[in-house]
C-alpha positions in Angstrom: -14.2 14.5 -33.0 -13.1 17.0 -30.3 -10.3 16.4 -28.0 -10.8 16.7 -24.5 -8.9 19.2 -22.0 -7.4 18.8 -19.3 -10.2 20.1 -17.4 -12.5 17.4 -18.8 -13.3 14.5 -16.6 -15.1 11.1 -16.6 -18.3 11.8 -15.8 -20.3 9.1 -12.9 -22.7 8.0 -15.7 -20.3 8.0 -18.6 -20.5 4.5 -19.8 -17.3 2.6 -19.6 -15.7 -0.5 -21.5 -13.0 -2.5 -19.8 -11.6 -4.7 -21.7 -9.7 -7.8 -20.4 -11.8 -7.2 -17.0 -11.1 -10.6 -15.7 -7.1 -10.5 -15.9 -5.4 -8.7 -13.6 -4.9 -5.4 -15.2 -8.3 -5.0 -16.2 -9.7 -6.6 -12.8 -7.6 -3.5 -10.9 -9.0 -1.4 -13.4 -12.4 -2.0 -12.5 -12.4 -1.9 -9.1 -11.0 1.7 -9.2 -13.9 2.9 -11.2 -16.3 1.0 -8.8 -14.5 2.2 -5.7 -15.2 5.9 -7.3 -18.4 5.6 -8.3 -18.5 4.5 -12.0 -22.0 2.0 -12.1 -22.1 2.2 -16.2 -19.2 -0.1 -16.2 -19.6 -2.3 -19.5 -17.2 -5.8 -19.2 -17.5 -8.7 -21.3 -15.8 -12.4 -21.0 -13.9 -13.7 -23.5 -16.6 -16.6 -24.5 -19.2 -13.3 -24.2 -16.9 -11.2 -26.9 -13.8 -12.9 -28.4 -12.3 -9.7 -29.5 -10.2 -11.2 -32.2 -13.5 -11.5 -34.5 -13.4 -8.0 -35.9 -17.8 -8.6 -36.7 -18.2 -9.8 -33.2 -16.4 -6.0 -32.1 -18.0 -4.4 -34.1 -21.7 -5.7 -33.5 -20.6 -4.9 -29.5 -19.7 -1.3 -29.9 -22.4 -0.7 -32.4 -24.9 -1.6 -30.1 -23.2 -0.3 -26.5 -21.6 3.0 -27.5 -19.4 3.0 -24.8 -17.9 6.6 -24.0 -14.6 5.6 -22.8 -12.1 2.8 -22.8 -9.7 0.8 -21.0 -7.9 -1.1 -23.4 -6.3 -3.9 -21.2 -7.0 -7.0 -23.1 -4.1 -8.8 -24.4 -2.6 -12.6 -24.5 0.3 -12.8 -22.0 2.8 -14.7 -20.8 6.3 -15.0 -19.6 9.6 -15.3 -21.5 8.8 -19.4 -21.9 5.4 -18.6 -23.7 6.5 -15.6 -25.4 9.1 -17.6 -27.1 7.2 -20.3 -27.4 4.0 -18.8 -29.2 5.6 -16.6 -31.1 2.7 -16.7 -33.7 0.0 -16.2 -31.8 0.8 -13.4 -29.8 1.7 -11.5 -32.5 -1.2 -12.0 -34.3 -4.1 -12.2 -31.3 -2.5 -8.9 -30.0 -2.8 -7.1 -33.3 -6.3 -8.5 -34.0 -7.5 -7.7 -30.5 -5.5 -4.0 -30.8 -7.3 -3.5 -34.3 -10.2 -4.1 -33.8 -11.2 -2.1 -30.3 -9.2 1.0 -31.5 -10.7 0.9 -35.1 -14.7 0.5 -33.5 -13.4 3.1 -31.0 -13.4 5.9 -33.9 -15.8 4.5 -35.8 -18.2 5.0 -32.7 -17.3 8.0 -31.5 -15.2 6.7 -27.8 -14.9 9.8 -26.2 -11.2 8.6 -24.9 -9.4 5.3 -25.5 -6.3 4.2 -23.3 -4.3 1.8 -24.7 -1.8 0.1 -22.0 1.2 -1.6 -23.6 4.0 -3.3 -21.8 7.8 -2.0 -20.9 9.2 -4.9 -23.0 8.6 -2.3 -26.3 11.7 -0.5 -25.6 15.2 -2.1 -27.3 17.3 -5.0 -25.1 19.8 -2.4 -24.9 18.2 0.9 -24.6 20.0 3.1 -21.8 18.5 3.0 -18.6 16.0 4.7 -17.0 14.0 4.2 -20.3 12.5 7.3 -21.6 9.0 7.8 -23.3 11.8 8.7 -26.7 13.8 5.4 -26.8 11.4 3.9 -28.5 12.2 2.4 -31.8 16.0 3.6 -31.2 17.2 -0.4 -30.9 16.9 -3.9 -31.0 14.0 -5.4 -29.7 14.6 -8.2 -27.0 14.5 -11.5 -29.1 12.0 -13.1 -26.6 9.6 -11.1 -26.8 9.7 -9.6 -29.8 6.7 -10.3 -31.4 4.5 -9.4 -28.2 6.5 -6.0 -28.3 5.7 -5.1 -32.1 1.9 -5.5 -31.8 2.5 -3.5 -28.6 4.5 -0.9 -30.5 1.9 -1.3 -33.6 -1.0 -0.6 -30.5 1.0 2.8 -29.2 1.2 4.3 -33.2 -2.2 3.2 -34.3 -3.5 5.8 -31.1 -0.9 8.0 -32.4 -2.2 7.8 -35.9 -5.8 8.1 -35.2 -5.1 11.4 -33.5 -3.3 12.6 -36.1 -6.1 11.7 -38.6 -9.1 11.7 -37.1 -8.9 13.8 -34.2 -9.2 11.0 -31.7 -8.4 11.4 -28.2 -6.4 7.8 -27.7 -3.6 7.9 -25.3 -0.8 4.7 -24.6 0.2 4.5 -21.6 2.8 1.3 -20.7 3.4 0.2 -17.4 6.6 -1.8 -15.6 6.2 -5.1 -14.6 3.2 -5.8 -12.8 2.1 -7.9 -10.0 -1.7 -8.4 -7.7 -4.8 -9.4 -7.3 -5.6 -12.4 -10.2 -2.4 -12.6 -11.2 -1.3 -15.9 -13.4 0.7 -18.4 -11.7 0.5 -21.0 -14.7 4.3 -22.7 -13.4 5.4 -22.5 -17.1 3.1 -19.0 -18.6 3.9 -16.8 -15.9 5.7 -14.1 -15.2 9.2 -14.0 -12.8 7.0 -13.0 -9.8 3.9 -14.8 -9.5 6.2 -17.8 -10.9 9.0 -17.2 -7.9 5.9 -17.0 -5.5 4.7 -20.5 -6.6 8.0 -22.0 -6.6 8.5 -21.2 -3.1 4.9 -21.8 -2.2 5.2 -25.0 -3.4 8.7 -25.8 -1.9 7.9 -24.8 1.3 4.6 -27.2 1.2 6.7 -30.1 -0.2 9.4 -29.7 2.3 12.0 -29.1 -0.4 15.6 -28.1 0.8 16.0 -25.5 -2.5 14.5 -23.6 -4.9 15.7 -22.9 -8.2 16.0 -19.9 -9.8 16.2 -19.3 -13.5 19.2 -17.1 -15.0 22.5 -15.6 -12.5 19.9 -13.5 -10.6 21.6 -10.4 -11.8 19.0 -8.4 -13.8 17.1 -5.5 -12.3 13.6 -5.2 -13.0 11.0 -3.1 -11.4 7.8 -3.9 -10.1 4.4 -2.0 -9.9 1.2 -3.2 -8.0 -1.5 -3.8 -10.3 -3.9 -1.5 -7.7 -1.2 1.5 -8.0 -1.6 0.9 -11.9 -5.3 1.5 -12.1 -4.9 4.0 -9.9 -2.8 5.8 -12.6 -4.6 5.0 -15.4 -7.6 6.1 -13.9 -5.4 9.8 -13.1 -4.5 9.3 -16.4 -7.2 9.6 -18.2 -8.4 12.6 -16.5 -5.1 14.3 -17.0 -3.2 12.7 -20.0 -4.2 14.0 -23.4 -1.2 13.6 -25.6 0.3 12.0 -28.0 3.2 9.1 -28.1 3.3 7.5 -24.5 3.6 7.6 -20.6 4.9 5.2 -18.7 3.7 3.8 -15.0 6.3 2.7 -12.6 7.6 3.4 -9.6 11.9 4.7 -10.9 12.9 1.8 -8.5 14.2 -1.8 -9.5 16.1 -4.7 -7.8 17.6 -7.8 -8.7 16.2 -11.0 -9.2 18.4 -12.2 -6.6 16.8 -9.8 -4.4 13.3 -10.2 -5.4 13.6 -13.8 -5.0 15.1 -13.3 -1.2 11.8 -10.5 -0.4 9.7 -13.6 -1.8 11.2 -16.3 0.3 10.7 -14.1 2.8 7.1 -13.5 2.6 6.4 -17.1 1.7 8.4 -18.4 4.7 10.8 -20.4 3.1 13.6 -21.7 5.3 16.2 -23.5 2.1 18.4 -22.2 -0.2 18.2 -20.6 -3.3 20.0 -22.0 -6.3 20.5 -20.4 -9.3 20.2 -22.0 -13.0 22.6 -20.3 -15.1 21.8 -22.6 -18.2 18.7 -20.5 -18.5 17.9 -17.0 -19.9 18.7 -14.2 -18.2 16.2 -12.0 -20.8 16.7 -8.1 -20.7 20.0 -7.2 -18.4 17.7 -4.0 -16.9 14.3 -2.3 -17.1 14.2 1.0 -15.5 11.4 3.1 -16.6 12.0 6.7 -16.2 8.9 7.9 -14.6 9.6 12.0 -14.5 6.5 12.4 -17.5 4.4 10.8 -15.0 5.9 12.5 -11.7 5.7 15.8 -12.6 2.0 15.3 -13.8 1.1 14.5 -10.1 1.0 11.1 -9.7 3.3 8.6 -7.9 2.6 5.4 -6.5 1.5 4.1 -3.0 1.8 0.1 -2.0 5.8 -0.4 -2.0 7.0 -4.2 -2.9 7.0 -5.6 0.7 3.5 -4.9 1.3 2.2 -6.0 -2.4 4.2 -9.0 -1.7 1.9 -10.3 0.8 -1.3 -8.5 -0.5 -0.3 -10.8 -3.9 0.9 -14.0 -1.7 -2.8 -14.1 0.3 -4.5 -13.5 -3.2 -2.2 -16.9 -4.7 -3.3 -19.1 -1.1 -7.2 -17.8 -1.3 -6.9 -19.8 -5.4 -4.9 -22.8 -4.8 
C-alpha cells in the first residue's frame, strides 16, 4: 500500500466513511465534506453498524470499500462517567478502535484519521503539551482508561504504517464544544454541563449556580466546526507518523468560562463554587506550533461559539 504525498488530495467522488456521524465530532465532520462537495459520503447509525462486533465491521467494509476515513466514533463522557464506567470505555473504545483500523488495512482505506482526545497526555505533563509528552507521565486517574485505548488508537496507526505501509494519521483535539453536543446533566462535559446548569437556573429562577471544583483549572476550548475544518486540512496535508494536535494555544479558567457562559445564557445570580468536588487535570494547553506552521489555525473564537452552541442546546430542549 502506497503512501500518499502531500500533493495528493481527496478526490469529489472518493467515497468516504464517517464514523460516529451523529455525535458531534463526526456531525462537524460531515458537514465540512458536504459543504465542499463530498456526495459519496458513507455514515451508518449505531443500531445500522454497532462497531464493537468485529463480523459486523468487517461485513461493512467488505462490501463498501470506503477510500478514506474519519475515525470519530467513540463512547464519551465527562469526568462523572469516565470514572464511573471505567470498564466499558476501555473496552468499547478498543473494540470500536480495533476493529475500523484493522478492516481499514485489510481493505485497502486509502487514508485513515484517527482523532483521539487531549486527556492522553500525563496529569502533570508541562504545559503547552507537545505532540512528545506522550507516555512521559502519569495518566490522570479519571480518565485513565478512556486515555489508554486512546493511546492504544494513536500506536495501532503508528504500527500499521510501520508494517504495512498504511497511510493512518492521529490527530487529537482540545476540548471540544458545538453543534449536537451532549448535555446529559450527569455524562457531559464541563461546557455543555455549565450551559445547562445556567439554562436551567435562569428558567427556574434560581438565585445560584453551582460550580464543581475551586474554578482554578485552565482548559482550552475548540469549536467542533474549526475541528473538522482541520481534520478535513489535515488530511490533505498530514501524512506522518505519531500525532498532531487541534487547538487553538489559548485556555481560561473555569471560573472564567463559567462567567462567558452566564453571560451568554443571561443569568443574573451568583456563582458558587463546590470545592468538595474534583478539580481533574490542574491545566491543558495543547501546544499547537505542528499544526500552525502547517497552515492552519482556527476561526470562531469562544464568545461567538458560545452562543452558536447555546441556540443549538434551546433548538433541543
Amino acid at each position: 500500500m502506497t503512501l500518499l504525498t502531500k500533493t495528493d488530495t481527496l478526490e469529489k467522488n472518493s467515497k468516504i466513511f464517517v464514523a460516529g456521524h451523529r455525535g458531534m465530532v463526526g456531525s462537524a465532520i460531515y458537514r465540512k465534506l458536504q459543504k465542499e462537495g463530498y456526495q459519496n459520503i458513507v455514515t451508518k447509525t449505531s443500531s445500522e453498524l454497532d462497531l464493537r462486533d468485529q463480523q459486523a465491521v468487517a461485513d461493512f467494509f467488505a462490501t463498501e470499500k470506503p477510500d478514506y476515513v474519519f475515525l470519530a466514533a467513540a463512547k464519551v463522557g465527562g469526568i462523572v462517567a469516565n470514572n464511573t464506567y471505567r470498564a466499558d470505555f476501555l473496552y468499547e473504545n478498543l473494540a470500536i478502535q480495533n476493529n475500523v483500523i484493522h478492516q481499514s488495512y485489510l481493505n485497502g482505506v486509502t487514508k485513515l484519521m484517527f482523532l483521539g482526545s487531549s486527556c492522553i497526555y500525563p496529569k502533570m505533563a508541562p504545559q503547552p503539551l507537545k505532540e512528545d509528552y506522550l507516555l512521559t507521565g502519569t495518566l490522570e486517574p479519571t480518565n485513565e482508561p478512556y486515555a489508554i485505548a486512546k493511546i492504544a488508537g494513536i500506536k495501532m496507526c503508528d504500527a500499521y504504517r510501520d508494517q504495512y505501509g498504511c497511510n493512518f494519521v492521529s490527530v487529537m483535539p482540545t476540548n471540544l464544544y458545538g453543534l449536537n453536543d451532549n448535555y446529559h446533566p450527569e455524562n457531559s462535559h464541563v461546557l455543555p454541563a455549565l450551559i445547562r446548569k445556567f439554562d436551567e437556573a435562569k428558567n427556574n429562577g434560581s438565585k445560584e449556580v453551582i460550580i464543581w471544583g475551586t474554578g482554578s483549572p485552565m482548559r482550552e476550548f475548540l469549536y467542533a466546526d474549526d475541528l473538522a475544518d482541520a481534520c478535513y486540512f489535515l488530511m490533505e496535508n498530514y501524512n506522518e507518523p505519531n500525532l498532531i494536535n487541534i487547538g487553538t494555544g489559548e485556555d481560561l479558567t473555569i471560573k472564567d468560562l463559567a462567567l462567558a457562559v452566564k453571560k451568554t445564557v443571561g443569568f443574573e445570580g451568583e456563582l458558587v463554587f463546590d470545592i468538595t468536588k474534583p478539580d481533574g487535570t490542574p491545566r491543558k494547553l495543547m501546544d499547537v506550533t505542528k499544526l500552525h506552521n502547517l497552515g492552519w489555525k482556527h476561526q470562531i473564537e469562544l464568545e461567538e461559539g458560545l452562543n452558536l452552541a447555546y441556540q443549538d442546546y434551546l433548538s433541543k430542549k
